[in-house]
Structure formats: structure tokens, C-alpha cells
VOMI-820537 format. One record per residue (C-alpha): x, y, z; residue number from 1. Coordinates in steps of 0.02 Angstrom, whole numbers, padded with zeros to 5 digits. Each point is the difference from the previous one (the first is absolute). Layout:
// residues N
@x: X&y: Y&z: Z&num: NUM
...
//
This chain:
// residues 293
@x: 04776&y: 05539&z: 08056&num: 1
@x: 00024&y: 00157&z: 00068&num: 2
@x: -00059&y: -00037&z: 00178&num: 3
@x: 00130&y: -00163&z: -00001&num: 4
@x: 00135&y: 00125&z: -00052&num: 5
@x: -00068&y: 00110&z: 00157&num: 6
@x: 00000&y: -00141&z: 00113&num: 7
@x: 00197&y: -00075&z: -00053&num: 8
@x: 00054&y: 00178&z: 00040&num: 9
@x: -00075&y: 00024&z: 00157&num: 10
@x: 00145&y: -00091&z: 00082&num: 11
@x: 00095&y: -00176&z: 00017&num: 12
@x: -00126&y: -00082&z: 00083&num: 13
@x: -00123&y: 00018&z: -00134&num: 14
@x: 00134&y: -00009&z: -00134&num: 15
@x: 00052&y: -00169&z: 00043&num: 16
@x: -00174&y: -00047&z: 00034&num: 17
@x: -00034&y: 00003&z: -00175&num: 18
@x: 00139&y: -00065&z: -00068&num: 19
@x: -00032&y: -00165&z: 00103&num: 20
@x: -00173&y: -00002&z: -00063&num: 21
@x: 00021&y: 00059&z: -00176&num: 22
@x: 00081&y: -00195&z: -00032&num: 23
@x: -00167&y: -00033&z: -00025&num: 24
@x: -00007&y: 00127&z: -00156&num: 25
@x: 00095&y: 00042&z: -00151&num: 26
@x: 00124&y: 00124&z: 00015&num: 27
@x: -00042&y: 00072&z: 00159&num: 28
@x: 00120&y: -00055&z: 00138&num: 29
@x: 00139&y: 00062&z: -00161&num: 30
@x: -00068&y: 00160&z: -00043&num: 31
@x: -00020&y: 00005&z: 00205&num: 32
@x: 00176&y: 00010&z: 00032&num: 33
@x: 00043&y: 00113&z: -00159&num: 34
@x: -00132&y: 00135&z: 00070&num: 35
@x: 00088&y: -00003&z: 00175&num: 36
@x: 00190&y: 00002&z: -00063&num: 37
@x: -00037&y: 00144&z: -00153&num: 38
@x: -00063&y: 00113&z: 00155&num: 39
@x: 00107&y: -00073&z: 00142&num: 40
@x: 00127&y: -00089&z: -00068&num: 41
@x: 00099&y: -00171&z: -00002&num: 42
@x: 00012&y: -00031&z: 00186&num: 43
@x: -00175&y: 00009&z: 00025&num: 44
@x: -00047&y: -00078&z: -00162&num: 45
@x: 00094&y: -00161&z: 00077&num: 46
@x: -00093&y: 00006&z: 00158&num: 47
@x: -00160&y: -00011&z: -00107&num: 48
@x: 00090&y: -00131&z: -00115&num: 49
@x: 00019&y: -00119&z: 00159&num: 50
@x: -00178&y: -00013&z: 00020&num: 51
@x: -00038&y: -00016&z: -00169&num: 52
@x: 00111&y: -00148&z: -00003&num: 53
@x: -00046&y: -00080&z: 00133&num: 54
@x: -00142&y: -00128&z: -00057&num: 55
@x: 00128&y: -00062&z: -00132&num: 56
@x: 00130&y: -00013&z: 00108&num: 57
@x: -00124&y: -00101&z: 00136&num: 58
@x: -00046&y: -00107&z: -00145&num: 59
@x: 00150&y: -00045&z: -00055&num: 60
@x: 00062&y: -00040&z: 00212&num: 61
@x: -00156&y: -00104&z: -00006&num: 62
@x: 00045&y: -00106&z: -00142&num: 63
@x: -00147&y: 00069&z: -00102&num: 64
@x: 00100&y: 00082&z: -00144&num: 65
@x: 00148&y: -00028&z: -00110&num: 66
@x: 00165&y: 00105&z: 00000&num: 67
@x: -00023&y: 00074&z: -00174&num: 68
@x: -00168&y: 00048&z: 00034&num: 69
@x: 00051&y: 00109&z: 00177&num: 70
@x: 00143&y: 00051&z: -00071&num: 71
@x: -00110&y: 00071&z: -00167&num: 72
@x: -00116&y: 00087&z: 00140&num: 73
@x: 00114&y: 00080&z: 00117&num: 74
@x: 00123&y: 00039&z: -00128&num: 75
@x: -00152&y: 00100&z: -00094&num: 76
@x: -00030&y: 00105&z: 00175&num: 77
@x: 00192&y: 00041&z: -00005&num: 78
@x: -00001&y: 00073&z: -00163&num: 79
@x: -00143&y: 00101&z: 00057&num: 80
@x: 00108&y: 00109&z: 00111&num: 81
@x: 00165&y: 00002&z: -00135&num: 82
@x: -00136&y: 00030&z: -00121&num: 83
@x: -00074&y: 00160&z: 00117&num: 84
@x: 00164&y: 00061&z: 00047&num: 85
@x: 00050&y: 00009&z: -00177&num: 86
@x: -00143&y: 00093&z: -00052&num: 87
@x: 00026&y: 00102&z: 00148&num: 88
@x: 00154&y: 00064&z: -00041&num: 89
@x: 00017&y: 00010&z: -00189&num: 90
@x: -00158&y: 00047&z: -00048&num: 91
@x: -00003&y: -00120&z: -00157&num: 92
@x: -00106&y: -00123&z: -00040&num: 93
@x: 00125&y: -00047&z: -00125&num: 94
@x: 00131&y: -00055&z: 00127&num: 95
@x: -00135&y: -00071&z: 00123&num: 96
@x: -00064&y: -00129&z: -00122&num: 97
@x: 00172&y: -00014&z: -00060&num: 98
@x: 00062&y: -00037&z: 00190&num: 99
@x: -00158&y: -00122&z: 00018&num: 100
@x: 00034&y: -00105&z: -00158&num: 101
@x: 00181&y: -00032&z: 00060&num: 102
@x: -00023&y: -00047&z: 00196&num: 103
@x: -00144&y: -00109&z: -00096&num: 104
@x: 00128&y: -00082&z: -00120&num: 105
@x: 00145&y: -00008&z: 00150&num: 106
@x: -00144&y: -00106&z: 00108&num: 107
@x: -00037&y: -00106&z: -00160&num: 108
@x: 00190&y: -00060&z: -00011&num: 109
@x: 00023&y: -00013&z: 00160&num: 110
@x: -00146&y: -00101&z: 00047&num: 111
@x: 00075&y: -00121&z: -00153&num: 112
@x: 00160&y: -00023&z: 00118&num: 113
@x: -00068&y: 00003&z: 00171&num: 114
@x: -00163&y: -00088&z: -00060&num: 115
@x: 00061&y: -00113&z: -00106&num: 116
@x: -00063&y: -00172&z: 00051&num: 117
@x: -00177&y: 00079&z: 00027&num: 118
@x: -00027&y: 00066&z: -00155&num: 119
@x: 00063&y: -00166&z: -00081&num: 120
@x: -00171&y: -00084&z: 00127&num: 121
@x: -00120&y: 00163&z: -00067&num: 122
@x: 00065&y: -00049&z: -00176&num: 123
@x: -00040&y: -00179&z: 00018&num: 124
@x: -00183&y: 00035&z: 00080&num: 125
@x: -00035&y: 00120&z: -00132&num: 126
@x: 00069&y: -00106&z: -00146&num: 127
@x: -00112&y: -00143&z: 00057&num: 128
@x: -00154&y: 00109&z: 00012&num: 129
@x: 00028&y: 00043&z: -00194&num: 130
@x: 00026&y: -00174&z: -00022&num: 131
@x: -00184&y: -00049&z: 00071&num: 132
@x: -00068&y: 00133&z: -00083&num: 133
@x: 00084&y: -00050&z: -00167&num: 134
@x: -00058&y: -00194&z: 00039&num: 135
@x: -00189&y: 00063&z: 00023&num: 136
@x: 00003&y: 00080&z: -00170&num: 137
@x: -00051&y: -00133&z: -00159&num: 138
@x: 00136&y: -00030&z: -00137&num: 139
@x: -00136&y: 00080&z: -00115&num: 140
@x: 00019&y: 00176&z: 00063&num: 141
@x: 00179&y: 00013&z: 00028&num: 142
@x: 00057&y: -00123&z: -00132&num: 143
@x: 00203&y: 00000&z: 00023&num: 144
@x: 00009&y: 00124&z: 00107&num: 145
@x: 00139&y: -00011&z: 00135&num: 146
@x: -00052&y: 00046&z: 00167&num: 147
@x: 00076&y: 00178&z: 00055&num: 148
@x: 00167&y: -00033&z: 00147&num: 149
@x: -00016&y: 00130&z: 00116&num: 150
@x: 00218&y: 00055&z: 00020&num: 151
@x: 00099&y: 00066&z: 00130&num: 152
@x: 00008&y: 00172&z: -00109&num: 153
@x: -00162&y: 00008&z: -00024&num: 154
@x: -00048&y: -00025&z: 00202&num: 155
@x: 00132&y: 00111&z: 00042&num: 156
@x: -00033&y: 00129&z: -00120&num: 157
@x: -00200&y: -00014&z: 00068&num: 158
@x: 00078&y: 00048&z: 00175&num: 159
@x: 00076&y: 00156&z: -00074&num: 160
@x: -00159&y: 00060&z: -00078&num: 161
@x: -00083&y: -00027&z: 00137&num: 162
@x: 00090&y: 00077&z: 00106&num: 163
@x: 00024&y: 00163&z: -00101&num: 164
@x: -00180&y: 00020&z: -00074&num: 165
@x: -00062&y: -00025&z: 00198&num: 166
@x: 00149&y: 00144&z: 00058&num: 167
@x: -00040&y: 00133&z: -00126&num: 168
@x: -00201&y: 00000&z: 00007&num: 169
@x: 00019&y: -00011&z: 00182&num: 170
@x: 00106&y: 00148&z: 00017&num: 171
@x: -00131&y: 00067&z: -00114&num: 172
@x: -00145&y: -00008&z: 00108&num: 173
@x: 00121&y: 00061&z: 00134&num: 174
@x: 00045&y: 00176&z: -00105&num: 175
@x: -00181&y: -00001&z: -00045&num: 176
@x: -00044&y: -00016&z: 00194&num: 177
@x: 00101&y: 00120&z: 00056&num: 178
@x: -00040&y: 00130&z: -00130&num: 179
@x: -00183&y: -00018&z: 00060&num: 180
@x: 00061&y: 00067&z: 00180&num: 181
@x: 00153&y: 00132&z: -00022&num: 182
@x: -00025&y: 00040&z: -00211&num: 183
@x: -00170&y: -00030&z: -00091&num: 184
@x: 00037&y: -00006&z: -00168&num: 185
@x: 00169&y: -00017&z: 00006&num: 186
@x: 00003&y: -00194&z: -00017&num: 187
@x: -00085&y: 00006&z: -00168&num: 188
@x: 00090&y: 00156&z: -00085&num: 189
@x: 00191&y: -00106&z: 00059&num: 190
@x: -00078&y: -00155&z: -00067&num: 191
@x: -00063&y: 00086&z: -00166&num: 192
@x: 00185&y: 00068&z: -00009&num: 193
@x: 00093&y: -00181&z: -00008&num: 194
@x: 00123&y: 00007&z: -00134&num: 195
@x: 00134&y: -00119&z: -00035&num: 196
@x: 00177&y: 00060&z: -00063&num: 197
@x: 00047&y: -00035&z: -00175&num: 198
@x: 00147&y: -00110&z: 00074&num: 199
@x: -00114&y: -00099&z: 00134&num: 200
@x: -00154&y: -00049&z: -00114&num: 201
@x: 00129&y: -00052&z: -00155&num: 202
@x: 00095&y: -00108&z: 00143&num: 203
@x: -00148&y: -00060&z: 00035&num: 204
@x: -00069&y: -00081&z: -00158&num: 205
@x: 00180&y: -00040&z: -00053&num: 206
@x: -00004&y: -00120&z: 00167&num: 207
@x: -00193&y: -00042&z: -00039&num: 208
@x: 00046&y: -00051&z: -00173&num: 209
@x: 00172&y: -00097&z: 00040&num: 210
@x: -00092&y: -00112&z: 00126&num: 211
@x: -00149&y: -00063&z: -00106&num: 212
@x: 00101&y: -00048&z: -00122&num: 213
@x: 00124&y: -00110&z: 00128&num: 214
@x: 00011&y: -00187&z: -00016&num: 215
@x: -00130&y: -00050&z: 00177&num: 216
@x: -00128&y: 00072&z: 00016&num: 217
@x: 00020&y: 00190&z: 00090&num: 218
@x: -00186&y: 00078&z: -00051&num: 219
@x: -00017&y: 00061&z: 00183&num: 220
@x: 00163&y: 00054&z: 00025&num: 221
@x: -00025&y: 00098&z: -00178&num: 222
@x: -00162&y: 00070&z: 00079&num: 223
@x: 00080&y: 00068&z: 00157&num: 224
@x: 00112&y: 00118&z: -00111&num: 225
@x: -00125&y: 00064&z: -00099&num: 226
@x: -00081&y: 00069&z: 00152&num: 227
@x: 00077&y: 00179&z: 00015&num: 228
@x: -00077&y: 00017&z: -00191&num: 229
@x: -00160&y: -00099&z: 00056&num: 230
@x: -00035&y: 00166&z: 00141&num: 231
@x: 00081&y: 00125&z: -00135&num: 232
@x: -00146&y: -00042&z: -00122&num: 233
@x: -00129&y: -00022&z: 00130&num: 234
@x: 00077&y: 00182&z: 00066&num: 235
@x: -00042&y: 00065&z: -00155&num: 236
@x: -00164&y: -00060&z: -00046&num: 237
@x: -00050&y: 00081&z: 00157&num: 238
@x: 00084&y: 00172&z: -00039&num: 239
@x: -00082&y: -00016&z: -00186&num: 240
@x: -00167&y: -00033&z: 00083&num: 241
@x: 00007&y: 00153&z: 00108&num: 242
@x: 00097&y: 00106&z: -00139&num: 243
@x: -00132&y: -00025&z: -00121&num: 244
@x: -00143&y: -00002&z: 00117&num: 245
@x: -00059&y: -00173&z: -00028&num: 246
@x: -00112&y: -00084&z: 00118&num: 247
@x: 00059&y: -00124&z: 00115&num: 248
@x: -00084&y: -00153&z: -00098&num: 249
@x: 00165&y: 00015&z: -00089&num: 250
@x: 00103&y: -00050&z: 00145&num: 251
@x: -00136&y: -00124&z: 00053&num: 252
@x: 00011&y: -00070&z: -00163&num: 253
@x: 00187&y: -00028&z: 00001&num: 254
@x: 00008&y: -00062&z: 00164&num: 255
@x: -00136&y: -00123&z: -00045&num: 256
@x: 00082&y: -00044&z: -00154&num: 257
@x: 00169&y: -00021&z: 00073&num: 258
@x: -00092&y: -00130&z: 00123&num: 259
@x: -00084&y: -00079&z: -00128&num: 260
@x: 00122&y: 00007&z: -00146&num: 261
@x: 00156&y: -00005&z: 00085&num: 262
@x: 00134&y: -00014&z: -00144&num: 263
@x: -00089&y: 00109&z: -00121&num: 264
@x: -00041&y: 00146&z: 00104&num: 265
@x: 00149&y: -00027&z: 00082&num: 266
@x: 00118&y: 00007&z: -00157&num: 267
@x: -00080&y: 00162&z: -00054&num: 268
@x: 00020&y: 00089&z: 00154&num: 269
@x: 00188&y: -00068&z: -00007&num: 270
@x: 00013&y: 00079&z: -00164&num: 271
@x: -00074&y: 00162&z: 00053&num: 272
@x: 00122&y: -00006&z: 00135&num: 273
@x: 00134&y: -00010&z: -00125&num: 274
@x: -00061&y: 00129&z: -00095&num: 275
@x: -00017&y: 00115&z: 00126&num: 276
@x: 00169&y: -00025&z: 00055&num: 277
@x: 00067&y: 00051&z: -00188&num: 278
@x: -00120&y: 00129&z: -00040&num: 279
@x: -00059&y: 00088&z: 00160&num: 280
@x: -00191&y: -00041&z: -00054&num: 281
@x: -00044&y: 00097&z: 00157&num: 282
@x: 00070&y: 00168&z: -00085&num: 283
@x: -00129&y: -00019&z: -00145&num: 284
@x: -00142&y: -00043&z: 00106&num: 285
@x: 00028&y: 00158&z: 00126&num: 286
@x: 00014&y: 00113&z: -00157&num: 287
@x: -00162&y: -00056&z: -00071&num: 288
@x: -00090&y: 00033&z: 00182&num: 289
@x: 00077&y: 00167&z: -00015&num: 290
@x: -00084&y: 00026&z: -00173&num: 291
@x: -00166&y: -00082&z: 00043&num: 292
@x: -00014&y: 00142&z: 00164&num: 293
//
């Protein structure tokens, strides 16, 4: 990774090289442009985002893909650089993933107005595939079950999670990337560090627990705004792992298990997000490292 970090930086050339190519592979024509605009800025960052763009935008000239689906991809490169720029300039993870979640959201809605009639088509595609499925299934396994409806919330509130969960572990990769080159070390002692605000992570699960409990059905939408305490707990497993000098099977195993058991590992890392938030977790951790040395 290191040597594709080297070879982004060396200039625009090879910069935007990569970012055409790394369509091909998750996350890097993203974390691409968040490397370049963190060191150089948003200009640049939007020459690189051109490229990047580019085979979605030639698919969609050619007839070969939908509206929602370029405007999804090159809307994702965008945030990239308002993602960067935030980061550059604040310093807080807090407001970046709180900037990402809400030009994720804003795309969401507006693809509902300006997209309208084509979500209504992906809807109807989508609700016949359950339907298939649902007819292939005997009586005797499912016996009154109704088929699930995919909804225009839930679609919409897929988009948003996309969208956000693809900005934020970009820009990841991207402070991780360029820590390698101008800060070893520095990437993993700011990452250890992410703390919500009291106010931010109990805004959070106030608008986490409002939506499930909505008439339609907003899971995803729910999902996307328990990110920021999502990364909180995930923050802090890491800074308990290295505070108590654990092994890294620890993070391997929550990673694995997040993968795995979604929901469950999710909700407790949620809830140590929470708690952390509340009752500065990190405080007691650092004061028993100080003990144990």
C-alpha cells in the first residue's frame, strides 16, 4: 500500500492514473482522490475526481447504465473531496463523518425528486425478483408468509448508506495513506482518539431510535445514523486493544465478527460508542496503562 501511496503522490499523471484504474477495485479511485486533496487540496482533488468519473460517465453516454446508478458513483467521488477538505481543515473526524452522512442524505432526497420515475422502474425490477424468488419457495417452508415489498424509503435510505459507509472508509484509507508518507503512526494514534460529543452520539441514537420505530420501513436510513457511534465503538476497541496490550486477534476478531454477525457485533459496538460518549471509557483505560507500566 505504501508504494501506491508513493506512486499517487508522485504527481497528476500518476494520480489520475490510478484513480481511472482503481474502478476496477474497492475503494481505491475514492481513497485516490482523498489522498491527493488532504495534501493538495480541492482543486486538484477535482482534477483527479474527473478521471475517476469518467468510465461512469462513458457508460451512462453509451446507454450502458442507469441515472441513479452514475449519479450514486460520481456523487460518491464528490464527497471524497468535501469529505478531505473537511478533514483538512477541522481536524475532526466527528464533523467529517458528520459532513459525509448529510451530503449522503441530501443525494438520497434528491435523487427521490430528480430520479423519481427511475427509482419507481428499479422498484418494480427488484419487487419482481422477490416475487420469483418467493414463487420458487414451497408453501411448506414459508407457510403464510407474505413476500417482503422492497419501498421507496427503504431504496432510498440504501443509497444513503451507501454512500456514507463508502465516503468515510475511503477517506480512511486516504488518512491512513498519507500517514504512511508524511506521519507514521500518526494515522493510528488520531484514529484510536475518535470520540463522539455527549450531544452528537445522544442525537444520534435519538434519530436511530425515532426511525425504526416509523410506520415504512426506514432500517437503512436508521443504520446510516448510527454510523458516527458505529466508528466511536470501533475507535475504541482499537484504543482498548492497544491500552491494555492485547494482541491484534482482538481486532481481527471484531472485524470478523462484525462481517459475519452484522447486527450483533454491530449493536455492541453502538453501545460502547454510547458509553464512551457518557463516561469517557478512554479515561479509565489510559489510567490502568499507567498503573500496569
Amino acid at each position: 500500500m505504501r508504494a501506491l501511496a508513493e506512486f499517487i503522490m508522485r504527481g497528476r499523471a500518476q494520480a489520475c492514473f490510478v484513480a481511472l484504474m482503481g474502478t476496477f477495485f474497492p475503494f481505491v479511485s475514492p481513497a485516490t482522490i482523498g489522498l491527493v486533496t488532504l495534501r493538495k487540496g480541492s482543486t486538484e482533488g477535482l482534477v483527479i475526481l474527473l478521471w475517476a468519473a469518467l468510465p461512469s460517465l462513458a457508460s451512462y453516454y453509451f446507454g450502458q447504465g442507469g441515472g441513479l446508478l452514475t449519479l450514486v458513483s460520481v456523487v460518491s467521488l464528490l464527497m471524497m473531496v468535501v469529505s478531505a477538505n473537511v478533514l483538512r481543515l477541522t481536524s475532526s473526524w466527528q464533523m467529517t463523518i458528520l459532513a459525509s452522512m448529510l451530503v449522503a442524505i441530501a443525494v438520497a432526497l434528491g435523487s427521490a425528486a430528480l430520479l423519481s420515475a427511475e427509482i419507481d422502474v428499479l422498484l418494480e425490477k427488484i419487487s419482481g425478483m422477490f416475487a420469483e424468488i418467493a414463487a420458487g419457495q414451497t408453501g411448506e417452508q414459508n407457510p403464510g408468509k407474505e413476500p417482503v415489498v422492497p419501498t421507496r424509503p427503504l431504496i432510498l435510505g440504501l443509497v444513503a448508506l451507501m454512500l456514507s459507509v463508502s465516503a468515510i472508509v475511503s477517506l480512511l484509507v486516504s488518512r491512513w495513506w498519507q500517514a504512511m508518507l508524511y506521519n507514521p503512526g500518526g494515522f493510528g494514534e488520531e484514529f484510536r482518539n475518535l470520540r463522539l460529543d455527549i450531544r452528537v452520539a445522544g442525537g444520534s441514537l435519538l434519530a436511530f431510535t425515532l426511525l425504526l420505530y416509523l410506520p415504512g420501513d426506514f432500517r437503512f436510513w436508521a443504520e446510516t445514523m448510527a454510523l458516527p457511534l458505529l466508528i466511536s465503538g470501533v475507535s475504541l476497541v482499537h484504543f482498548g486493544v492497544k491500552a491494555l496490550s492485547q494482541g491484534r486477534q482482538w481486532l481481527v476478531f471484531m472485524y470478523v465478527g462484525l462481517v459475519v454477525s452484522g447486527p450483533l457485533i454491530g449493536g455492541l459496538l453502538v453501545g460502547l460508542g454510547i458509553a464512551d460518549s457518557i463516561l469517557n471509557l478512554r479515561l479509565r483505560l489510559a489510567a490502568r496503562e499507567d498503573r500496569d507500566q
